[in-house]
Structure formats: structure tokens, C-alpha cells
MARBA-3410 file (N, C-alpha, C, O; in Angstrom, 1 decimal):
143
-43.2,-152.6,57.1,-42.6,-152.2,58.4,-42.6,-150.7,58.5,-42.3,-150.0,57.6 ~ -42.8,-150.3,59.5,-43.1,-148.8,60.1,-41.6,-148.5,60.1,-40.6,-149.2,60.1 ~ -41.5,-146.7,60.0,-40.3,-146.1,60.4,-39.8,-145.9,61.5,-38.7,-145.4,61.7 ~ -40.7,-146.5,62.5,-40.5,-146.3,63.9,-40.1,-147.6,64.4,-39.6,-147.7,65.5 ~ -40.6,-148.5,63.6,-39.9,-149.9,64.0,-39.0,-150.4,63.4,-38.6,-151.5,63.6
-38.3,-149.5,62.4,-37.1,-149.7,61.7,-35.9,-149.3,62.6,-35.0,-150.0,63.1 ~ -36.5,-147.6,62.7,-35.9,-147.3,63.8,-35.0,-148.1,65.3,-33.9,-148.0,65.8 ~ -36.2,-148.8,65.6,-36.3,-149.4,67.1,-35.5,-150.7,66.5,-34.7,-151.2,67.3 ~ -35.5,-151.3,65.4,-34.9,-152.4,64.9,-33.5,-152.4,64.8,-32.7,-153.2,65.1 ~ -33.4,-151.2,64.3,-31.9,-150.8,64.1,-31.0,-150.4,66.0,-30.1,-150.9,66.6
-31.5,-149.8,66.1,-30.9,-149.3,67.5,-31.2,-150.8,68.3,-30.3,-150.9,69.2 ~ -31.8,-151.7,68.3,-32.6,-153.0,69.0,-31.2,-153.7,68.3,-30.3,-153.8,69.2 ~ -30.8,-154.2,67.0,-30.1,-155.0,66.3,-28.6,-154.2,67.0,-27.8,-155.0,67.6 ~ -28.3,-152.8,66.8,-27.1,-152.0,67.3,-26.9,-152.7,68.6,-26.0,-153.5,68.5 ~ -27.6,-152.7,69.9,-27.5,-153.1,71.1,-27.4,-155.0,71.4,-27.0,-155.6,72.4
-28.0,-155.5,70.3,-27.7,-157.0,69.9,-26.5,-156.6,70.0,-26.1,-156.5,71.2 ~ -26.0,-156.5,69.4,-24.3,-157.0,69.2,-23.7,-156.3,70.0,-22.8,-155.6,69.6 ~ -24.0,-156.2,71.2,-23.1,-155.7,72.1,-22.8,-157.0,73.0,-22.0,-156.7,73.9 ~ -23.0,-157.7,73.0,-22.8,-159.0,73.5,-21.4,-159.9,74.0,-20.4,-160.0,73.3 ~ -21.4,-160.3,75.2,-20.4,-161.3,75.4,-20.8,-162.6,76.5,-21.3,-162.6,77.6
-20.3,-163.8,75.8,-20.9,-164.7,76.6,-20.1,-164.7,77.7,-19.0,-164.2,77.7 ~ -20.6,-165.3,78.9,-20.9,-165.5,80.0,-21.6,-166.2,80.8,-22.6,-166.7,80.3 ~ -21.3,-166.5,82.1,-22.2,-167.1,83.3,-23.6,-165.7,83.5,-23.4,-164.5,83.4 ~ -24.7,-166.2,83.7,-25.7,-165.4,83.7,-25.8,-165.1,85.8,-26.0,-166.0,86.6 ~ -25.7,-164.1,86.1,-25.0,-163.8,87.3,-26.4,-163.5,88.0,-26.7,-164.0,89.1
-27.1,-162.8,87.4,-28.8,-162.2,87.8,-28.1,-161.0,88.4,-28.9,-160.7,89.3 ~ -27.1,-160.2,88.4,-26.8,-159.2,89.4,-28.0,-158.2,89.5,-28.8,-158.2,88.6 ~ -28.0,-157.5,90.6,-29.0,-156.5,90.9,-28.9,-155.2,92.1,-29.7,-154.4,92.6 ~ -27.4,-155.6,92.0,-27.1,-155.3,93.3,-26.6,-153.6,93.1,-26.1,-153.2,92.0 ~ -26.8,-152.8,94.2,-26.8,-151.4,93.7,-25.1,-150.7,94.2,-24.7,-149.5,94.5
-24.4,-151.9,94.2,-23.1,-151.3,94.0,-22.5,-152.0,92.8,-21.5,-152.7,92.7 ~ -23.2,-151.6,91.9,-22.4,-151.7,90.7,-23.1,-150.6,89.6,-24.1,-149.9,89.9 ~ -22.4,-150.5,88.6,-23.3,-149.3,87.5,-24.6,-150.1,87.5,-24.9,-151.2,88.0 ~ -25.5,-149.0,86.7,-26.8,-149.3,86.6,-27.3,-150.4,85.9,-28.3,-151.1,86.1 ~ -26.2,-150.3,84.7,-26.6,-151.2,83.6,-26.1,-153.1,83.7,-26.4,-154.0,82.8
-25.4,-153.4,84.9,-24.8,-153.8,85.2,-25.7,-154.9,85.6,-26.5,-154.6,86.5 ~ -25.7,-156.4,85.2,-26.0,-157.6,85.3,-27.1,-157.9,83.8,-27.0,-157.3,82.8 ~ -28.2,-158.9,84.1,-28.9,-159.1,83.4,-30.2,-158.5,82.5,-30.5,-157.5,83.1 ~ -31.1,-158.6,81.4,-31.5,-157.5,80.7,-32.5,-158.4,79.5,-32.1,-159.4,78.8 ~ -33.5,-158.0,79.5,-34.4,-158.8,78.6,-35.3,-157.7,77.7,-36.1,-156.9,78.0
-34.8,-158.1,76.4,-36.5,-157.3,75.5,-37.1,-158.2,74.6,-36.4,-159.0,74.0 ~ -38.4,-158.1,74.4,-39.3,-158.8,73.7,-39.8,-158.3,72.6,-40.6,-157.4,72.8 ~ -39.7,-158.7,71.2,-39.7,-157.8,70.4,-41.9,-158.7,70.0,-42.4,-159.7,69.5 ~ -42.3,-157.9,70.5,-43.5,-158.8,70.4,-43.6,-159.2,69.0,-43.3,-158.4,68.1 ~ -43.9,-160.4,68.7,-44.3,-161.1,67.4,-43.4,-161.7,66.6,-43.4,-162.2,65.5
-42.1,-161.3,67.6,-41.0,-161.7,66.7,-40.0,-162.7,67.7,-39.7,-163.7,67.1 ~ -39.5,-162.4,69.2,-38.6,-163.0,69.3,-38.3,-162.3,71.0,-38.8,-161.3,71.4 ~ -37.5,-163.0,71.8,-37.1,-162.2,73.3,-35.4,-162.5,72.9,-34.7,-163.4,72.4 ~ -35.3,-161.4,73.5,-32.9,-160.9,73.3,-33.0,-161.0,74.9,-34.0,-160.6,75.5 ~ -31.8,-161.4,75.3,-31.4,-161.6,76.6,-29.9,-161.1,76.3,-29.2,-161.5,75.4
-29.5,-159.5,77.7,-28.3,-158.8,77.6,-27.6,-159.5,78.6,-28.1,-159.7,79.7 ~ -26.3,-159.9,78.5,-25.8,-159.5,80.2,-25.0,-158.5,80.1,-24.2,-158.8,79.2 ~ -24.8,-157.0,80.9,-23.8,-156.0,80.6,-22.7,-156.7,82.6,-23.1,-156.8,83.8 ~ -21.7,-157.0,82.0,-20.8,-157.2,83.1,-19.8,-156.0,83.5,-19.6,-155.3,82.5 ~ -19.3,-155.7,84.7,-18.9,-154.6,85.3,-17.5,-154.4,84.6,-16.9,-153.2,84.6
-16.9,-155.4,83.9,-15.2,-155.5,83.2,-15.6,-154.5,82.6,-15.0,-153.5,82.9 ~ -16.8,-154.2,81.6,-16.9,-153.5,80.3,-17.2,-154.4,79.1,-17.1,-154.0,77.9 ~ -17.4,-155.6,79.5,-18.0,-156.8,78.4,-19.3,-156.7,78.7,-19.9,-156.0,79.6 ~ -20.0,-157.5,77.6,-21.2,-157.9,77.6,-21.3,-158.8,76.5,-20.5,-158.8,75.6 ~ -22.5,-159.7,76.6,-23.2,-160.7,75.7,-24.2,-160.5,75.7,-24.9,-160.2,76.7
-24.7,-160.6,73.7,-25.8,-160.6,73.6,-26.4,-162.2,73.3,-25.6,-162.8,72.6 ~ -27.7,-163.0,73.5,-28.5,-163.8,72.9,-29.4,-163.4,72.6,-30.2,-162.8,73.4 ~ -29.5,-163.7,71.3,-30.3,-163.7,70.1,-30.7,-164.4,69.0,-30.7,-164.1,67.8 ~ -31.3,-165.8,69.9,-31.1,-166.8,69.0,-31.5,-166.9,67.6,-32.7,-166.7,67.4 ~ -30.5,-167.4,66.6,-29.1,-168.1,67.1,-28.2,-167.0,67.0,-27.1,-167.4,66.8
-28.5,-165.6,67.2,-27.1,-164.9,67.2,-26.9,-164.9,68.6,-27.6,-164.7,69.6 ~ -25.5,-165.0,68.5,-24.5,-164.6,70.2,-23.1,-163.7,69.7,-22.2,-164.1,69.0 ~ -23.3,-162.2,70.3,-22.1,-161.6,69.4,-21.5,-161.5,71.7,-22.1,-161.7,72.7 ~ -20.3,-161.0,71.2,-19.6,-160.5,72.4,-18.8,-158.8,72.1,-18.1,-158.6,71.1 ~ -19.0,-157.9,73.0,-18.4,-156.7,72.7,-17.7,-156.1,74.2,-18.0,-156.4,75.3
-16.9,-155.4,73.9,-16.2,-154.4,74.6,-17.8,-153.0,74.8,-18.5,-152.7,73.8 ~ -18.1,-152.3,76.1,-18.7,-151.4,76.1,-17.9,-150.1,76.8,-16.8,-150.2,77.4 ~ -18.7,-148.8,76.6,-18.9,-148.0,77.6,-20.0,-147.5,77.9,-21.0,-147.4,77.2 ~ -20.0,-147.2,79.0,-21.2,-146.0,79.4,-21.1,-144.7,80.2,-20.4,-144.7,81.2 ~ -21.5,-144.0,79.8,-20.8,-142.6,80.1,-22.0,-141.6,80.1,-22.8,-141.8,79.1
-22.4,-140.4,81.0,-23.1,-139.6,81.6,-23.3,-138.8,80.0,-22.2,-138.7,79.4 ~ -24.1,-138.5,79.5,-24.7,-137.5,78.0,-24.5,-136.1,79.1,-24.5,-135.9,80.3 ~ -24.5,-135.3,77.9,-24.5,-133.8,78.3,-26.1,-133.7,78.9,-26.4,-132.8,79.7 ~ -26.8,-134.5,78.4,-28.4,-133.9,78.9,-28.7,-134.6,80.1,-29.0,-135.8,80.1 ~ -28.6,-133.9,81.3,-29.3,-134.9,82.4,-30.3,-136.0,82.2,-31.4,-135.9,81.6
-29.8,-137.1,82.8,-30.5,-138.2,83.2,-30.2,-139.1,82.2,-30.8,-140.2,82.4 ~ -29.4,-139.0,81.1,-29.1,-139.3,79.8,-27.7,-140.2,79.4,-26.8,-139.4,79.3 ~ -27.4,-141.2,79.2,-26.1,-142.0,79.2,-25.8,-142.2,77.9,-26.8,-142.3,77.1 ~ -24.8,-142.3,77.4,-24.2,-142.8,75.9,-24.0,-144.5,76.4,-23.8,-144.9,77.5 ~ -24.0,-145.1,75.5,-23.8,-146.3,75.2,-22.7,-146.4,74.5,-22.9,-145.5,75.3
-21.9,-146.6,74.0,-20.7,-146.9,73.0,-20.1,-148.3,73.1,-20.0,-148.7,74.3 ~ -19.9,-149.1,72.4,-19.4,-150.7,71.9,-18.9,-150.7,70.5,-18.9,-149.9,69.5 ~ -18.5,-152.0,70.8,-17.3,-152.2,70.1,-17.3,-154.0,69.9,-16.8,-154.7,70.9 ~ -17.7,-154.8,68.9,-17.8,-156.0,68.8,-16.7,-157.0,68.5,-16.1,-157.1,67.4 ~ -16.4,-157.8,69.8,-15.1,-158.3,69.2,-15.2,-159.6,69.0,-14.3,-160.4,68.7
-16.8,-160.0,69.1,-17.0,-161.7,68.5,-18.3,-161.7,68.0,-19.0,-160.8,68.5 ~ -18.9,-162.6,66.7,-20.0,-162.8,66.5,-19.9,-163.5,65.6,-19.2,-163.4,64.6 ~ -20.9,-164.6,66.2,-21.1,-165.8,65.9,-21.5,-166.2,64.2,-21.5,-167.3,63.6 ~ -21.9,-164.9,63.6,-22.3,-164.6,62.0,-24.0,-165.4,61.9,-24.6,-165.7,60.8 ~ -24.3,-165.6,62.6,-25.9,-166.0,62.3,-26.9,-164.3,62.7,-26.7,-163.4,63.5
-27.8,-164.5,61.8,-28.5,-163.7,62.2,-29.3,-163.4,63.8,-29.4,-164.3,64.6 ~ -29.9,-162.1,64.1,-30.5,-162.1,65.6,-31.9,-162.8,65.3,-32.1,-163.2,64.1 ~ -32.6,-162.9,66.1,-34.1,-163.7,66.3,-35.2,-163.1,65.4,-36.1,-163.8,65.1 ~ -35.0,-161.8,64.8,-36.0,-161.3,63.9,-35.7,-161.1,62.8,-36.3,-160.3,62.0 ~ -34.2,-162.1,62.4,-33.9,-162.3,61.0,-32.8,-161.3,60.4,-32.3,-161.3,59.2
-32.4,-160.5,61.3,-31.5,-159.4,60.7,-29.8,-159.5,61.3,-29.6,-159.4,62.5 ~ -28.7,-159.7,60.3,-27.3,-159.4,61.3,-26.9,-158.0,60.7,-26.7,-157.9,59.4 ~ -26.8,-157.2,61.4,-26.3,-155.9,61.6,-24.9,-155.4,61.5,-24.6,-154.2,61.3 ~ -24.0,-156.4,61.6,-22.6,-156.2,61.7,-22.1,-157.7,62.4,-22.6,-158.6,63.0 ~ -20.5,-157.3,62.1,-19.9,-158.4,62.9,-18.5,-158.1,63.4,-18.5,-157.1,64.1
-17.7,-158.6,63.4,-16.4,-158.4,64.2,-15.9,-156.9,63.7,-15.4,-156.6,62.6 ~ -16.1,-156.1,64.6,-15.2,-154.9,64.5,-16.4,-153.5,64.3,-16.1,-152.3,64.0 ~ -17.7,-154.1,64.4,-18.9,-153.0,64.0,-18.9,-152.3,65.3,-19.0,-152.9,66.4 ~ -18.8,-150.7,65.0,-19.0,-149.9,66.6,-20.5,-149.1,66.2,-20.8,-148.9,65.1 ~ -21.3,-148.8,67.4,-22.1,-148.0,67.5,-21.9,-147.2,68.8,-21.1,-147.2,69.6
-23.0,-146.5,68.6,-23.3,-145.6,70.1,-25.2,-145.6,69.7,-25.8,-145.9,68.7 ~ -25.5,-145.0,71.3,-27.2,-144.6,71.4,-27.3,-144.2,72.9,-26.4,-144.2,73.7 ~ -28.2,-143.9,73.2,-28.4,-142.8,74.4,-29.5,-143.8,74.9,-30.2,-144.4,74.1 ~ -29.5,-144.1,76.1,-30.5,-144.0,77.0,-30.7,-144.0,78.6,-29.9,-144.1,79.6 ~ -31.8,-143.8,78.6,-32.1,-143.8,80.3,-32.6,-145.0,81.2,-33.3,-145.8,80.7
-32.3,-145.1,82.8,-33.1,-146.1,83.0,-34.4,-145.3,83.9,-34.6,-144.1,84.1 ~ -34.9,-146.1,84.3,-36.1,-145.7,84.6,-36.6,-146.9,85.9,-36.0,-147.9,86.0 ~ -37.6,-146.6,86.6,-38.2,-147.6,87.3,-37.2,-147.9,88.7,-37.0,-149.0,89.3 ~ -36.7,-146.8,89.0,-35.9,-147.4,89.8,-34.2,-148.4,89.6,-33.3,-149.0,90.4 ~ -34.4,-148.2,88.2,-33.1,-149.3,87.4,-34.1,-150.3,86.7,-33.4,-150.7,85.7
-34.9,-150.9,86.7,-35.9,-151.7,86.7,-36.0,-151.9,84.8,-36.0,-153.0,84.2 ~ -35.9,-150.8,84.1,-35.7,-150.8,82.8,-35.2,-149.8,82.4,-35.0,-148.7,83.0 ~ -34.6,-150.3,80.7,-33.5,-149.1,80.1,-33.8,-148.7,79.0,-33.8,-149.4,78.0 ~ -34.2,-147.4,79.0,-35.1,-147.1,77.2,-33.9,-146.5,76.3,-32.9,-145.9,76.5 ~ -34.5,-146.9,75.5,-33.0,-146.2,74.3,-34.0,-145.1,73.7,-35.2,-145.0,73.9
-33.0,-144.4,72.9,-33.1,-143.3,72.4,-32.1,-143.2,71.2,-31.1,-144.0,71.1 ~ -32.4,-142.3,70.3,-31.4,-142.0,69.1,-31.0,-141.1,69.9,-29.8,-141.3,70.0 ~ -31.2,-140.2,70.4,-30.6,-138.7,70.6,-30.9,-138.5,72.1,-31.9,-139.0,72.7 ~ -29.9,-137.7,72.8,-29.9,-137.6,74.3,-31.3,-136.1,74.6,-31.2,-135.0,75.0 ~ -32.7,-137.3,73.9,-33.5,-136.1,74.1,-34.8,-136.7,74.7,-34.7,-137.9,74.3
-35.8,-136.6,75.5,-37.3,-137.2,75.8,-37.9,-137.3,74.6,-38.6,-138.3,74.4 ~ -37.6,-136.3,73.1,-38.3,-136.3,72.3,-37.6,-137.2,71.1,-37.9,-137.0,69.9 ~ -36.6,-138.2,71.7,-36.1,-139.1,70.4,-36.3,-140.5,70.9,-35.4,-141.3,70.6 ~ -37.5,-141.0,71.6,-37.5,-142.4,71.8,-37.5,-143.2,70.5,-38.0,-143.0,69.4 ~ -36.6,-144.3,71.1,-36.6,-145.1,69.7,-38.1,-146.2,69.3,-38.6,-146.6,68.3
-38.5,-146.4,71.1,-39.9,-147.0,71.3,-39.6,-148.2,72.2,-40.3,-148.6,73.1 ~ -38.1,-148.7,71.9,-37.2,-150.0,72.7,-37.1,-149.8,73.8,-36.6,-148.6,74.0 ~ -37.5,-150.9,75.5,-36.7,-150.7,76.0,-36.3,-151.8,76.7,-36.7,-152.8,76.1 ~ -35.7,-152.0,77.5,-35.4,-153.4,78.1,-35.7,-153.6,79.5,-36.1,-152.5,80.0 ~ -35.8,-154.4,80.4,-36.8,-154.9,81.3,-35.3,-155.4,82.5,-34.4,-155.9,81.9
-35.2,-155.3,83.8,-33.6,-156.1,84.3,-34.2,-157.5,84.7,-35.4,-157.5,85.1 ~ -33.7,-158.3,84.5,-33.8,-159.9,85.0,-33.3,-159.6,86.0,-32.5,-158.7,86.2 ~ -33.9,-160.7,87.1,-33.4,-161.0,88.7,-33.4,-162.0,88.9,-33.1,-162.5,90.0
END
């Protein structure tokens, strides 16, 4: 396994557990935050995670068979164009995500930076609120 896909694994697995279940809404709609409705990544060769980020500040991740649920924020980074992520897990299901790894469980916080792009259309993560820290991950919006 590459350092870059360790990388992408770790920040990929971090953003897993941001999760809360829910009704799958398809939102798209441009009065809400950006990050706000549904969210897909494909880890090629391995497995597809489906996000929903809801406007409360919940979210659910699947990852079969993991399903965690978390508390989020999102908040403007000092670097233009740049958002912090921060969560906060307040359910999981204790099975691992779809590519074999559980990363944490009740009570694991992270943070990670990223941007969207495409119009909102997709959200690339980053370790650091920089162009020059892609993690390689990004996620795709469901409609």
C-alpha cells in the first residue's frame, strides 16, 4: 500500500465516521451549505461510501457494513476557498468500513480541509488548507 493511499485511507476512513443515519433526501438545492445533502466515493477496487451531510450538523456515513453517525462542523479555513471539516462521532455500529479498516468509534474527533469544486458537484479533501496537500480523495454529490 502506497503512502498516498494510506494517506487518502486515513482521511477517507476519518470522513467515514462522520456519519448519521437518515432518510436519503438527494438535496441539491443551493439554499443550503454546500456540503449539504448526499455524497458518494469509490474507492476503486475496493468498495463505494455513501455521505449524507444534513443541515442540523448531523451526518451518516455507509460503509458497508459500517454505519457510524456524527455531530459536524464546517467552517471557512484561513486559506481562501478552503473549509475545515471537524466531527465528532456519536454512533457506530463497530463493524469495520468496506475496505476492511474501523478507524474509531464512539467519541473519535477529527478534522481535514477541503474544497468543493465543479460548481458544488464534488468535494476534495486535503490534509492541510493548501493546493499542495491533496490527499488524492474526493467525493462526487448524488442527485
Amino acid at each position: 500500500m502506497t503512502a498516498a493511499f494510506k494517506l487518502s485511507a486515513r482521511l477517507i476512513q476519518s470522513l467515514i465516521l462522520l456519519g448519521v443515519a437518515g432518510t436519503l433526501l438527494g438535496a441539491c438545492s443551493s439554499t443550503h451549505s454546500p456540503e449539504v445533502g448526499n455524497w458518494q466515493l469509490t474507492l476503486e477496487g475496493y468498495c463505494t461510501e455513501r455521505y449524507e451531510f444534513h443541515a442540523d450538523g448531523t451526518m451518516v456515513l455507509y460503509s458497508p457494513p459500517e454505519l457510524s453517525k456524527a455531530r459536524y462542523s464546517l467552517e471557512s479555513a484561513d486559506e481562501p476557498g478552503f473549509y475545515k471539516l471537524s466531527f465528532f462521532i456519536t454512533e457506530h455500529n463497530g463493524e469495520p468500513s468496506c475496505y476492511g479498516e474501523s478507524g474509531g468509534g464512539v467519541g473519535f474527533e477529527n478534522a481535514f480541509y477541503l474544497r468543493f469544486e465543479d460548481a458544488n458537484k464534488v468535494m476534495r479533501l486535503f490534509s492541510a488548507p493548501d493546493l499542495n496537500s491533496p490527499s488524492g480523495a474526493f467525493l462526487t454529490r448524488e442527485h
